[in-house]
The first five atom37 places (N, CA, C, CB, O) and aatype in JSON, in Angstrom:
{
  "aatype": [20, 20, 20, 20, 20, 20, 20, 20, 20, 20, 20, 20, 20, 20, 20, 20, 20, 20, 20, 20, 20, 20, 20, 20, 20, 20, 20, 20, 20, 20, 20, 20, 20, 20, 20, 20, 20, 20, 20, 20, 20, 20, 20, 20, 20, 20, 20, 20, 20, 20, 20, 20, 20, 20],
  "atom_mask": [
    [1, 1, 1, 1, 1],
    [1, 1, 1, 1, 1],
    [1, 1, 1, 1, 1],
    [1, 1, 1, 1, 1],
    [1, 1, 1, 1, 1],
    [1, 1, 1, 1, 1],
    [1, 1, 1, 1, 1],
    [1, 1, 1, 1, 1],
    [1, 1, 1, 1, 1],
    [1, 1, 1, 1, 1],
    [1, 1, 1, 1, 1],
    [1, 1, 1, 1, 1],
    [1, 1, 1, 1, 1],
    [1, 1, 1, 1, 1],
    [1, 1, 1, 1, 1],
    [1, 1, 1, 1, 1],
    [1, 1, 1, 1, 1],
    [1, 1, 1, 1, 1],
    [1, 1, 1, 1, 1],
    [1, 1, 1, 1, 1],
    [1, 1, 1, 1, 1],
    [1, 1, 1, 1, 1],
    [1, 1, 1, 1, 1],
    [1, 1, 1, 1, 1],
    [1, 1, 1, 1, 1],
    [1, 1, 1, 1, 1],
    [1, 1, 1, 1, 1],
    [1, 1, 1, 1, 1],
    [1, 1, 1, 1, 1],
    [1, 1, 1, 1, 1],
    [1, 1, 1, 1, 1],
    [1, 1, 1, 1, 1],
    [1, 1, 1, 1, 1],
    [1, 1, 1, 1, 1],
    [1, 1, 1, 1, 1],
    [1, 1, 1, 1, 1],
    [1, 1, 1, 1, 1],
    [1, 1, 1, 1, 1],
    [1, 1, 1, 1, 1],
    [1, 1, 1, 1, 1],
    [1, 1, 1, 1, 1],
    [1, 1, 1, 1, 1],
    [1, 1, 1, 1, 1],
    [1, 1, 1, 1, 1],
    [1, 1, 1, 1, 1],
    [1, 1, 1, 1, 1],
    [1, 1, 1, 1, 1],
    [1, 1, 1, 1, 1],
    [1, 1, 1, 1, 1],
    [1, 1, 1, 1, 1],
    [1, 1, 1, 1, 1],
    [1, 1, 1, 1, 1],
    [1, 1, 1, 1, 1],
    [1, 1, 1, 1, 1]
  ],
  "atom_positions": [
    [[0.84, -1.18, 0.0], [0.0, 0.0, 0.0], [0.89, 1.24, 0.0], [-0.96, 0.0, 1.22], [1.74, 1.57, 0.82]],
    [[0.51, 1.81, -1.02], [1.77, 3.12, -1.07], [0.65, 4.53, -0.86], [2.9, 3.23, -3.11], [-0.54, 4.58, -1.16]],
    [[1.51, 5.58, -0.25], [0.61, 6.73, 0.76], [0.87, 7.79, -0.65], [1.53, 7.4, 2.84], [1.99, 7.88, -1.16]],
    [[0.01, 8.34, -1.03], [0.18, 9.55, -1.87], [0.57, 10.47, -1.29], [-0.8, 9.99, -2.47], [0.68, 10.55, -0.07]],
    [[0.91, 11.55, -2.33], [1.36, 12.88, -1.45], [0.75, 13.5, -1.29], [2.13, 13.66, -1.66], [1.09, 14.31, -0.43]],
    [[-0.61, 13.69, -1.91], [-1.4, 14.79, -0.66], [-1.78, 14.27, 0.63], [-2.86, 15.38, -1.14], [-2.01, 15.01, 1.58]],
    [[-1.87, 12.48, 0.71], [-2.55, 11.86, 2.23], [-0.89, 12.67, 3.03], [-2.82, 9.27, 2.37], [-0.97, 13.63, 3.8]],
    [[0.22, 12.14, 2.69], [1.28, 12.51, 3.55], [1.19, 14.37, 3.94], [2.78, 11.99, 2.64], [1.65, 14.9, 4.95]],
    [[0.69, 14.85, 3.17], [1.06, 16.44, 3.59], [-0.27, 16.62, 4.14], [1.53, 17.7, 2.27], [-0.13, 17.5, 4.99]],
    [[-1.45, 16.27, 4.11], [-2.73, 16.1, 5.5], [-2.39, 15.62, 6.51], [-3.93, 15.22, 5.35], [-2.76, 16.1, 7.59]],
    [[-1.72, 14.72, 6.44], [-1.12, 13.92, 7.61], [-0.26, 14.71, 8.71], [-0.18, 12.84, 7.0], [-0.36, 14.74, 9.93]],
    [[0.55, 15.31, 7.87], [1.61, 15.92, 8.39], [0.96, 17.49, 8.95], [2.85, 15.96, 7.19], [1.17, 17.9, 10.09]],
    [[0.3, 18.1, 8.11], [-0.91, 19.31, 8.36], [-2.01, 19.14, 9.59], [-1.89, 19.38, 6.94], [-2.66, 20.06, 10.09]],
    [[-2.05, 17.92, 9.91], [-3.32, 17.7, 10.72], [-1.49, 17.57, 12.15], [-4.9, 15.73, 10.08], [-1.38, 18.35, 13.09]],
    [[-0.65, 16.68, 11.9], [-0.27, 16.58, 13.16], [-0.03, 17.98, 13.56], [0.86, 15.67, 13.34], [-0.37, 18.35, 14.68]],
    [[0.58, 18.87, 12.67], [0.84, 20.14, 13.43], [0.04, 21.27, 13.84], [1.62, 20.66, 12.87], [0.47, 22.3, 14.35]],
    [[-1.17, 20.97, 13.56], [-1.93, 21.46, 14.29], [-2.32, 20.7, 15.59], [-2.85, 21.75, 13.56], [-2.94, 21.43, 16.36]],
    [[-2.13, 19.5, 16.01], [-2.32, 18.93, 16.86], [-1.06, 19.04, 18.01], [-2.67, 17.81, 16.32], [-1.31, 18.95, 19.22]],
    [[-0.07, 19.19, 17.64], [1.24, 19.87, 18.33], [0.73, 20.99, 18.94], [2.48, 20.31, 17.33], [0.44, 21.14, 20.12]],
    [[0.62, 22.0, 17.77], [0.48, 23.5, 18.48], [-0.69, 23.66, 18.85], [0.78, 24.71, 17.69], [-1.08, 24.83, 18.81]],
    [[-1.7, 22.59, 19.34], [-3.07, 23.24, 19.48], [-3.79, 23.71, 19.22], [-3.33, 23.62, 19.79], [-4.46, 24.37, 20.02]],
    [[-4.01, 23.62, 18.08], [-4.48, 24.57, 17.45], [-4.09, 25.82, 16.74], [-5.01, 24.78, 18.02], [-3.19, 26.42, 17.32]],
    [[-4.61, 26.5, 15.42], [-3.54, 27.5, 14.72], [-4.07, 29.08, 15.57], [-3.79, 27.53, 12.56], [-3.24, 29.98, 15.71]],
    [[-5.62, 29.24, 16.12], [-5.85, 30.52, 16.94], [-4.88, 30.44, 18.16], [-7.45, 30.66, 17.47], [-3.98, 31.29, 18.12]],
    [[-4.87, 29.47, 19.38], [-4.19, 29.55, 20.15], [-2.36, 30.13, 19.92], [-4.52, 28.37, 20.55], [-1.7, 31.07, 20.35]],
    [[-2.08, 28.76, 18.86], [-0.81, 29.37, 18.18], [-0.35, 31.02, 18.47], [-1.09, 29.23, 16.59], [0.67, 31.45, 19.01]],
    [[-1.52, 31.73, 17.88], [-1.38, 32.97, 17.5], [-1.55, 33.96, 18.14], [-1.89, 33.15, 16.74], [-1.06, 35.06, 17.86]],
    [[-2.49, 33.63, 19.39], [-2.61, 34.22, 20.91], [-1.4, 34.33, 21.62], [-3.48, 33.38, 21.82], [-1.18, 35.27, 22.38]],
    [[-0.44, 33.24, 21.36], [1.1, 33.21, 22.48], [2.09, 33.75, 21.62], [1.76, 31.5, 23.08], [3.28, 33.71, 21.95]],
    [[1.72, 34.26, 20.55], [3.02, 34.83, 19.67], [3.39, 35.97, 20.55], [2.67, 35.39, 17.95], [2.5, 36.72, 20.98]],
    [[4.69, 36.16, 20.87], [5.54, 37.41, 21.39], [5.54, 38.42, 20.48], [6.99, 37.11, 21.69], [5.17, 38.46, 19.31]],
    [[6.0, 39.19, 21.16], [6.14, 40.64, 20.21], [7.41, 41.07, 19.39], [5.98, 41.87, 21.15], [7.61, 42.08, 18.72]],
    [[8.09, 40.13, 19.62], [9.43, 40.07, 19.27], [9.34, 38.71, 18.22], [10.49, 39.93, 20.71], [8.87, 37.57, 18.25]],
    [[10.13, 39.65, 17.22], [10.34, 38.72, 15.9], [11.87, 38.55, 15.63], [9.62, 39.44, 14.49], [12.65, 39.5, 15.66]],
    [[12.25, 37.18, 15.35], [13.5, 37.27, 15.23], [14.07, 36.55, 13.62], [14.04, 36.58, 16.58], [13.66, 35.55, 13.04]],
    [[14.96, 37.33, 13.31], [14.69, 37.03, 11.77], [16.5, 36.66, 11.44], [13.84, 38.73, 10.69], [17.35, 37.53, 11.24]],
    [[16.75, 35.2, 11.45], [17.96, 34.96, 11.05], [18.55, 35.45, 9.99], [18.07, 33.95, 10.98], [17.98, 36.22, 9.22]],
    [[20.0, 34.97, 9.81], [20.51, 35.52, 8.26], [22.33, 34.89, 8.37], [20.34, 37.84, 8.08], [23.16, 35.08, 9.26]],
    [[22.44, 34.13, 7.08], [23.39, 33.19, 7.16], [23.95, 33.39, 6.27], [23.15, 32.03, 7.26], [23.52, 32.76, 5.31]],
    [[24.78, 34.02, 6.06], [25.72, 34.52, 5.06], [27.61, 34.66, 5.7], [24.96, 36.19, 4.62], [27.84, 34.88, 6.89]],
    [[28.74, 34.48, 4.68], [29.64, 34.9, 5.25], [30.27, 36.35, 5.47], [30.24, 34.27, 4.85], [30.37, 37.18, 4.56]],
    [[30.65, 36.53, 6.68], [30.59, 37.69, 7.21], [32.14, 38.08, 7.23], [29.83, 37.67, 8.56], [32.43, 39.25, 6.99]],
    [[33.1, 37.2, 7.48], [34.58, 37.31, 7.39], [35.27, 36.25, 6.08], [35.19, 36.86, 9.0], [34.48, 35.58, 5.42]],
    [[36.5, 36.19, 5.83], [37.44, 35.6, 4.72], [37.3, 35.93, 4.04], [37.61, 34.61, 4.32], [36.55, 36.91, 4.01]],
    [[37.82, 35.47, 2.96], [37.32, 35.62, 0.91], [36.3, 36.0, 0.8], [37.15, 34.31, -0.18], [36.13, 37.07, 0.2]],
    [[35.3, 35.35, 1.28], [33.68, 35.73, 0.49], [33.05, 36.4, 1.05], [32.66, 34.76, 0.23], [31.86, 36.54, 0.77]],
    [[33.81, 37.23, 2.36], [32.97, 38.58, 3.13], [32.28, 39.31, 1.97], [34.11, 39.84, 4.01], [31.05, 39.19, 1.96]],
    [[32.75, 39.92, 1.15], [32.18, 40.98, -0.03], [30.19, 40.08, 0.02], [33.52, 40.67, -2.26], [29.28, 40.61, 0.66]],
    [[30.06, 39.16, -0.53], [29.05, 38.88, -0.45], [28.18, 38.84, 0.62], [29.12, 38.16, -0.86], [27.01, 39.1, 0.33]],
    [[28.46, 38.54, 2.0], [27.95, 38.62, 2.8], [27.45, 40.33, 3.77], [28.68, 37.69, 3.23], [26.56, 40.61, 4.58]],
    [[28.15, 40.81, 3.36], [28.59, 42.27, 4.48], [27.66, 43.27, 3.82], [30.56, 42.99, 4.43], [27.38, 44.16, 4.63]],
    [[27.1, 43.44, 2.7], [25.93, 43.88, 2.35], [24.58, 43.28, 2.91], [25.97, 43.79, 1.1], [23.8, 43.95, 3.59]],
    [[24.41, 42.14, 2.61], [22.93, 41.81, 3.67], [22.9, 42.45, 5.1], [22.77, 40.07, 4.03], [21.87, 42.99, 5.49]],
    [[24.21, 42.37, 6.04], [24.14, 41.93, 7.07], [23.43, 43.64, 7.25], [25.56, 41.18, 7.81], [23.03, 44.03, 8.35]]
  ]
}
């Protein structure tokens, strides 16, 4: 029996709402603080590319 890919991404859609409790609650405990990574190189050779995003 082989699982299609939309059953796997319901599957996977239903557990995470079941993790977070729900998607309103989710959104009730969000902080006010957003934190927004960024992965680039910042020193060696390939600083030039990186040191503009940062």
């Amino acid at each position: 029996m082989a699982i299609t890919r939309r059953e796997l991404l319901r599957a996977a859609a239903l557990g995470g709402v079941m993790v977070c409790g729900g998607l309103p609650g989710a959104a009730r405990a969000a902080s006010r603080t957003v934190r927004i990574g960024f992965l680039a190189p910042l020193t060696g050779e390939v600083a030039a590319w990186g040191l503009p995003g940062l």
